[in-house]
BAPA-653896 format. One line per field, with one value per residue (C-alpha): residue number from 1; residue in three letters; chain; x, y, z. Coordinates in nm, 4 decimals, decimal comma, padded with zeros to 6 digits, m for minus. Each point is the difference from the previous one (the first is absolute). Last residue first. Layout:
BEGIN
seq = NUM | ...
type = ALA | ...
mol = A | ...
east = X | ...
north = Y | ...
up = Z | ...
***
This chain:
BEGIN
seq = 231 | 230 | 229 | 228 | 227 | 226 | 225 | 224 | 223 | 222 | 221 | 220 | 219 | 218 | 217 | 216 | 215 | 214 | 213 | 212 | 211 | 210 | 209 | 208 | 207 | 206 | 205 | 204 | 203 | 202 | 201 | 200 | 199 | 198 | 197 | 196 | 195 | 194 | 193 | 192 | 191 | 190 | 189 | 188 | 187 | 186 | 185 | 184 | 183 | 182 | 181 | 180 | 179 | 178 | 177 | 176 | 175 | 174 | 173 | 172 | 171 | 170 | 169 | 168 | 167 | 166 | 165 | 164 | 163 | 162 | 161 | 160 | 159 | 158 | 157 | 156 | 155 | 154 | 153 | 152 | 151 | 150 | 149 | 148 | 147 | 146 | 145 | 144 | 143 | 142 | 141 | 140 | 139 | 138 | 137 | 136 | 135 | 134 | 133 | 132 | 131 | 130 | 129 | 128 | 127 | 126 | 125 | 124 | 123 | 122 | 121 | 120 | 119 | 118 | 117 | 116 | 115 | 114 | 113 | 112 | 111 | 110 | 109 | 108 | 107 | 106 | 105 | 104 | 103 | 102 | 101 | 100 | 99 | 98 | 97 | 96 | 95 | 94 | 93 | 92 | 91 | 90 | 89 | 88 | 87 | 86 | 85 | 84 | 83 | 82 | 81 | 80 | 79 | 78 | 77 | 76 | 75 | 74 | 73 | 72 | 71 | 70 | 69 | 68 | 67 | 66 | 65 | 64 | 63 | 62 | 61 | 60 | 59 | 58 | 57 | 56 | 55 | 54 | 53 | 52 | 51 | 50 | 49 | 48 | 47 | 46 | 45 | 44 | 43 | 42 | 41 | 40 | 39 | 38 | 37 | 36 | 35 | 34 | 33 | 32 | 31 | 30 | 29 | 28 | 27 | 26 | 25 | 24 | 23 | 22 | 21 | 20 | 19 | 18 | 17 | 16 | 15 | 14 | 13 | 12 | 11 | 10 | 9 | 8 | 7 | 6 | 5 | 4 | 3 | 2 | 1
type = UNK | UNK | UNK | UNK | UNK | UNK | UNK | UNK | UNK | UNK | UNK | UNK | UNK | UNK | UNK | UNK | UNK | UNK | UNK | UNK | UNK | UNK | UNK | UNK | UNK | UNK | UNK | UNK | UNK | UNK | UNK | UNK | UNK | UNK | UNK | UNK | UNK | UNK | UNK | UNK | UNK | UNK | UNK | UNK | UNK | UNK | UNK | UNK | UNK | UNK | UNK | UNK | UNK | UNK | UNK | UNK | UNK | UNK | UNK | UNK | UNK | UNK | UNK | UNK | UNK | UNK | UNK | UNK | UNK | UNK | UNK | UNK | UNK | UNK | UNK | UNK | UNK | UNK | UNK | UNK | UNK | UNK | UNK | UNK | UNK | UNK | UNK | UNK | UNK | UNK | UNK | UNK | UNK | UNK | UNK | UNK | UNK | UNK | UNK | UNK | UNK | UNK | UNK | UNK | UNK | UNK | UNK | UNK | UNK | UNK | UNK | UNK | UNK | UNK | UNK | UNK | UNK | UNK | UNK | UNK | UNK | UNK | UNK | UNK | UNK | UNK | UNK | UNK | UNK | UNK | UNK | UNK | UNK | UNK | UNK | UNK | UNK | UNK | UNK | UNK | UNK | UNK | UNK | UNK | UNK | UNK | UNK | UNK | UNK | UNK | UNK | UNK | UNK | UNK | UNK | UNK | UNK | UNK | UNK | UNK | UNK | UNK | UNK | UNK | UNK | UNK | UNK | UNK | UNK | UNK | UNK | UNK | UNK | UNK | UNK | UNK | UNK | UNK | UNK | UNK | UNK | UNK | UNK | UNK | UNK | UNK | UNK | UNK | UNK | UNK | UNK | UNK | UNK | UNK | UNK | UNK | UNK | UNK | UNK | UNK | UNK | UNK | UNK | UNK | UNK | UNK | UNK | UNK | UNK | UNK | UNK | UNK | UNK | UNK | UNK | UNK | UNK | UNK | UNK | UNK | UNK | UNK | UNK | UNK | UNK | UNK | UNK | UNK | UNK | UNK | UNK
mol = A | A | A | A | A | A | A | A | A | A | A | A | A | A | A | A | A | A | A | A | A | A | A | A | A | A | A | A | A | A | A | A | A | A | A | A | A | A | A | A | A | A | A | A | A | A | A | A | A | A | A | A | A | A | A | A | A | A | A | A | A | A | A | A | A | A | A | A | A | A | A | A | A | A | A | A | A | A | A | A | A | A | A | A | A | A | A | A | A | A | A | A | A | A | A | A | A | A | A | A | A | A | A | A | A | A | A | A | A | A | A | A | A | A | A | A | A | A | A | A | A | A | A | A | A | A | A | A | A | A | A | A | A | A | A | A | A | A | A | A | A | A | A | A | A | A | A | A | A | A | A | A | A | A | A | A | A | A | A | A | A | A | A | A | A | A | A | A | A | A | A | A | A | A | A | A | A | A | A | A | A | A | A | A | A | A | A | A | A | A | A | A | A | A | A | A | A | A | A | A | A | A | A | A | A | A | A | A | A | A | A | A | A | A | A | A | A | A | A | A | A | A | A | A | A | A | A | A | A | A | A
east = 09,7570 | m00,3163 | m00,2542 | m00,2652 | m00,1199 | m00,2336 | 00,0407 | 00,0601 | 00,0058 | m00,2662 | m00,1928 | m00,0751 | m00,0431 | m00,3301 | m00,1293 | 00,0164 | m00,3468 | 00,0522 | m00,2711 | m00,2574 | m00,2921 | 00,2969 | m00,2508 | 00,0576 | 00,1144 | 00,2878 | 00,2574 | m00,1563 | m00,2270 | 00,3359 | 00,1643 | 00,2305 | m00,0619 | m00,0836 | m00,3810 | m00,1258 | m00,0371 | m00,0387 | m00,3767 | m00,0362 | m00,3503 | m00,0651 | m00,3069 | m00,2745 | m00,2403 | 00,2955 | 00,1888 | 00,2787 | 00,3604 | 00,2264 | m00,0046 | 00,3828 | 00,0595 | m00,2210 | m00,0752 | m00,3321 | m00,0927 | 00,2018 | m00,1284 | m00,3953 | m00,1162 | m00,1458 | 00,0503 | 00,2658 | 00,0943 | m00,1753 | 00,0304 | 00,3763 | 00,0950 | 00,3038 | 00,2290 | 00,2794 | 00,3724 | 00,0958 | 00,1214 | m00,1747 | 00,0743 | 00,3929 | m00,0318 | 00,2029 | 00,2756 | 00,0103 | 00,1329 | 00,1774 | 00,2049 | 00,0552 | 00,1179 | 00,3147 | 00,0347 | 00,0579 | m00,1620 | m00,4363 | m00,0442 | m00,2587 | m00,2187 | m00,3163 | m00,1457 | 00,2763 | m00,1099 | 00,0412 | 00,2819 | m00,0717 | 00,3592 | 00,1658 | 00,2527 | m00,0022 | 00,3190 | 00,2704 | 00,2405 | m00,1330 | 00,0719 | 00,3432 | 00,1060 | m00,1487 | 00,2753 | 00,2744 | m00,0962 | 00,0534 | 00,0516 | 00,0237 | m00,0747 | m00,0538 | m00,1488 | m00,0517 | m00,1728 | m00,3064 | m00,0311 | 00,1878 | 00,0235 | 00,1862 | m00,0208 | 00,1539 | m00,0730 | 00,2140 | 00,1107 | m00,3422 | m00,0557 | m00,1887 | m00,0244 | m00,2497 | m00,1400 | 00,1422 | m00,2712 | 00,0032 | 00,0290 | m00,2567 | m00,2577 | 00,1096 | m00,0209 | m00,3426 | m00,0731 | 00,0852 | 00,2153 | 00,2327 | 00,1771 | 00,1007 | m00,2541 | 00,1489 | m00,2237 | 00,3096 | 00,0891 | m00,2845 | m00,0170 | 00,3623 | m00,1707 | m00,2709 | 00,2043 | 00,2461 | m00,2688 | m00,1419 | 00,3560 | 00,0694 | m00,1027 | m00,1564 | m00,1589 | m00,1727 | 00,0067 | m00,2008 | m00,0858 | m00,3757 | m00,2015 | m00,4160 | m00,1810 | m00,1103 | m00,4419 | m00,0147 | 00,3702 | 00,0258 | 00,0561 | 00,2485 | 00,2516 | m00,0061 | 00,2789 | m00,0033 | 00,3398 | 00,0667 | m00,0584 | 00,2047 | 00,1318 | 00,1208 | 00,2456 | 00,0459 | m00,2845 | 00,0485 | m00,3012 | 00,0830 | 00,1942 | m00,3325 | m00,2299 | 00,2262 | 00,0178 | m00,3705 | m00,0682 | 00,2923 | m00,1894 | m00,3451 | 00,1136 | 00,1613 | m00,2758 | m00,2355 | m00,2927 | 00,1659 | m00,2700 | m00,2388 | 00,1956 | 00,0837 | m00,3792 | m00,0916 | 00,2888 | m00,2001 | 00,1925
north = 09,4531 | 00,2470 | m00,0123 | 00,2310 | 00,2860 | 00,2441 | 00,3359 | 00,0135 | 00,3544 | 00,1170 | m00,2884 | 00,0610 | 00,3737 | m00,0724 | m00,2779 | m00,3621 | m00,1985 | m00,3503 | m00,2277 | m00,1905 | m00,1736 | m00,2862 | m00,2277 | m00,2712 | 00,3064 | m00,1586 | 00,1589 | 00,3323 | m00,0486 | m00,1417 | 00,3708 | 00,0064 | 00,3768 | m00,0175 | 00,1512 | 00,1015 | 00,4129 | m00,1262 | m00,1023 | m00,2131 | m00,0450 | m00,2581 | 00,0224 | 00,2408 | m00,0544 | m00,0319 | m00,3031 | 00,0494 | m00,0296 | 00,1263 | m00,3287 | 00,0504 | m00,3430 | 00,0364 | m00,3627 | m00,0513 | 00,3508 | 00,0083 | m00,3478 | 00,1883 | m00,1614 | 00,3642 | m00,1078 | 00,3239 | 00,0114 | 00,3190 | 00,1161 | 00,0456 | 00,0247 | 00,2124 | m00,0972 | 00,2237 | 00,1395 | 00,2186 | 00,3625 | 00,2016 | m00,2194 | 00,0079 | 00,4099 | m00,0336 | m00,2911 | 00,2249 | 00,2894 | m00,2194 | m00,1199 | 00,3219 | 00,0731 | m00,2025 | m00,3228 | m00,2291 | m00,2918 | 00,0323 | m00,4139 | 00,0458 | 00,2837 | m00,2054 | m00,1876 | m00,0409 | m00,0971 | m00,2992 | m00,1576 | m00,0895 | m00,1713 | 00,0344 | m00,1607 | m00,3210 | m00,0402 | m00,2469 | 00,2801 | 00,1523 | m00,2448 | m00,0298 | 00,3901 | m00,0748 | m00,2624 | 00,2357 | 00,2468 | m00,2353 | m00,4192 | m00,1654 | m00,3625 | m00,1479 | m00,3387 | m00,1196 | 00,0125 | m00,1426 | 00,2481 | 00,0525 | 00,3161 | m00,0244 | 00,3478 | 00,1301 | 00,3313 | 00,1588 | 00,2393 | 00,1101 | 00,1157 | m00,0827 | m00,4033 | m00,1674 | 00,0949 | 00,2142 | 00,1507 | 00,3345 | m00,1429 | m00,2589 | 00,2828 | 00,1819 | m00,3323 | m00,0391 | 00,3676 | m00,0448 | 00,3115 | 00,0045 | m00,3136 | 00,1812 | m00,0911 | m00,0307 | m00,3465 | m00,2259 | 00,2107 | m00,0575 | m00,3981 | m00,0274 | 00,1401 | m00,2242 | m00,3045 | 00,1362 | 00,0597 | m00,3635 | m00,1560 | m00,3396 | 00,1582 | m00,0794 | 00,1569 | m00,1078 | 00,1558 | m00,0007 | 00,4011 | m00,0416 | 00,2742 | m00,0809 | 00,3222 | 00,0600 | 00,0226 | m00,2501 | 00,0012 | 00,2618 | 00,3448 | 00,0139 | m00,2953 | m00,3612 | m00,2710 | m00,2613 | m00,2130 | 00,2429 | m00,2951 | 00,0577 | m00,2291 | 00,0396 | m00,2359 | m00,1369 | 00,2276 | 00,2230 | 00,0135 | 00,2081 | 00,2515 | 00,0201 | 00,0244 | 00,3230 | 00,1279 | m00,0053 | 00,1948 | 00,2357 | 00,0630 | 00,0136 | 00,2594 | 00,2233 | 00,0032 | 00,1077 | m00,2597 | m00,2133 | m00,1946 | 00,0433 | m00,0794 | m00,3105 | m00,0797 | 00,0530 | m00,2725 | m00,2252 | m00,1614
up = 07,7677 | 00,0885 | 00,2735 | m00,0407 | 00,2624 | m00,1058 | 00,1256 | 00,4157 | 00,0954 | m00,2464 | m00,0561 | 00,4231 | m00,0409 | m00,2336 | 00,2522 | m00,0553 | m00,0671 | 00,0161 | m00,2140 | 00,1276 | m00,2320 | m00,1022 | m00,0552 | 00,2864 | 00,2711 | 00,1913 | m00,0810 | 00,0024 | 00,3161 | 00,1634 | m00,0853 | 00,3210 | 00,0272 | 00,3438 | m00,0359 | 00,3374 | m00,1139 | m00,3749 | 00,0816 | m00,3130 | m00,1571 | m00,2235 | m00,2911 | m00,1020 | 00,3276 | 00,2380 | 00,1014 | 00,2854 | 00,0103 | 00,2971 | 00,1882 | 00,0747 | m00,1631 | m00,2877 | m00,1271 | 00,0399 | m00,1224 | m00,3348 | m00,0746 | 00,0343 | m00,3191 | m00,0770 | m00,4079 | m00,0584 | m00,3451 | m00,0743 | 00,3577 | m00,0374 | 00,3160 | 00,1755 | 00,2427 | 00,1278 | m00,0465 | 00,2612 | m00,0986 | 00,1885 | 00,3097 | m00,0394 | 00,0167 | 00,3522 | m00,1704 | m00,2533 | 00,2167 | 00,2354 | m00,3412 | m00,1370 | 00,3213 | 00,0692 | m00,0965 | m00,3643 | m00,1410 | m00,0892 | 00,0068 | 00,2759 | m00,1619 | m00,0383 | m00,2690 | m00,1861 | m00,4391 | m00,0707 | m00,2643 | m00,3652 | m00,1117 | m00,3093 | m00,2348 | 00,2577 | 00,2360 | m00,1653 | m00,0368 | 00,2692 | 00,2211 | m00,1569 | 00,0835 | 00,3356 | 00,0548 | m00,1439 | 00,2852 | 00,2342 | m00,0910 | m00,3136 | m00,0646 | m00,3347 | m00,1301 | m00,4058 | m00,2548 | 00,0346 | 00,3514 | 00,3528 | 00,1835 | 00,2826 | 00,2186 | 00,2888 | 00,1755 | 00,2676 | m00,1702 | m00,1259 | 00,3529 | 00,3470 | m00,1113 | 00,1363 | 00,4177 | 00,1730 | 00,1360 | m00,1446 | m00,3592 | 00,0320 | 00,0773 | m00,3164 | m00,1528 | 00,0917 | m00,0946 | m00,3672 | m00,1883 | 00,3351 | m00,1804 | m00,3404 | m00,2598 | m00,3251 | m00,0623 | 00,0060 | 00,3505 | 00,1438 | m00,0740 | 00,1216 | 00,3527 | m00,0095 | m00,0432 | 00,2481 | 00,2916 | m00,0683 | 00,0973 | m00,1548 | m00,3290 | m00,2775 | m00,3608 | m00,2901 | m00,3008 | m00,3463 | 00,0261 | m00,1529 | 00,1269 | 00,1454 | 00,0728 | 00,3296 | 00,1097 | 00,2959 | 00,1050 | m00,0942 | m00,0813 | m00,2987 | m00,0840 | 00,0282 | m00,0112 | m00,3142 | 00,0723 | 00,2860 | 00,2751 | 00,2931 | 00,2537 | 00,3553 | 00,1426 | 00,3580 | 00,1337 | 00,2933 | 00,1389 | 00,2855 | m00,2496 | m00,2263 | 00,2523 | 00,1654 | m00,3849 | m00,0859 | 00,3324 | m00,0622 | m00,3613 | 00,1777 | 00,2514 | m00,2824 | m00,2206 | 00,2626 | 00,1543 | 00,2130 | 00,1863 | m00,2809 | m00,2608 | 00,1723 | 00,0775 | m00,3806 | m00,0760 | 00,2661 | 00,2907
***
């Protein structure tokens, strides 16, 4: 099946995360590597900014590996929807208590495990870390009726494509890869009928010269800032 298809066929945040999840837990991979030597930051993959943090990461257990990642960045698990989705499910570890590290390096190897094993991921974290911006109010914590309330404006304050008709060459990428078909091509450049748009940003990714940018709303920079990991 396509990416676009998936994104189609569960097209919130939460359905997509679960989605991921499920694949993830059928899978079930014998060990699960990850390549931080020079990671990426900002909106890629097509348009991110290459960061040297010199690690590399593993894990017999894939939920784990992502969750120690979290935590090295200062991002508590609820902070990605994946491990949010992880979390109800069962899946990794459901607290730093149950996190164990082994960091090894020139010098030599040390193990730590719960709150003294985040304290070593971020001492080996990188200075700073550019995160993205929420799209959607998913990762909002707490009940009651704040929550309904946002939950009720959540459309006002959905993030959504924009063009840049400057950069834009019409190549049509944005088109062929819209999974809800929401993109067409007007006379001045792309044209993006936000009533079927998903939110899953393809055209963004995708675009080759970075002509699409996300537009958030006003109230949307209000309740979320600017999120950057820290060590």
């Amino acid at each position: 099946m396509l990416k676009t298809e998936y994104h189609m066929n569960q097209p919130t945040v939460t359905a997509f995360s679960d989605a991921l999840v499920d694949l993830a837990r059928f899978l079930a991979p014998r060990l699960s590597v990850m390549d931080a030597i020079l990671a990426m930051e900002g909106p890629g993959p097509s348009h991110g900014r290459p960061k040297h943090v010199g690690l590399l990461l593993g894990s017999t257990d894939p939920f784990s590996l992502d969750y120690a990642v979290a935590r090295m960045l200062g991002v508590g698990p609820q902070g990605f929807t994946t491990l949010a989705a992880a979390l109800r499910k069962g899946c990794g570890p459901q607290s730093d208590a149950e996190l164990e590290v082994v960091v090894a390096s020139p010098a030599g190897t040390q193990a730590a495990a719960g709150g003294e094993a985040v304290e070593l991921l971020r001492h080996v974290a990188p200075p700073s870390f550019e995160l993205l911006e929420p799209e959607n109010l998913a990762g909002l914590h707490g009940r009651g009726w704040v929550r309904r309330a946002l939950r009720a404006v959540q459309p006002l304050l959905r993030a959504r494509p924009a063009v840049d008709e400057a950069s834009c060459t019409r190549c049509a990428a944005c088109i062929r890869h819209c999974p809800a078909k929401a993109v067409t091509m007007g006379p001045a450049g792309p044209r993006f009928e936000l009533d079927r748009c998903i939110r899953c940003f393809c055209c963004q990714e995708l675009c080759p010269r970075g002509a699409i940018r996300i537009c958030r709303p006003w109230g949307s920079r209000l309740i979320y800032g600017r999120p950057t990991g820290r060590a």
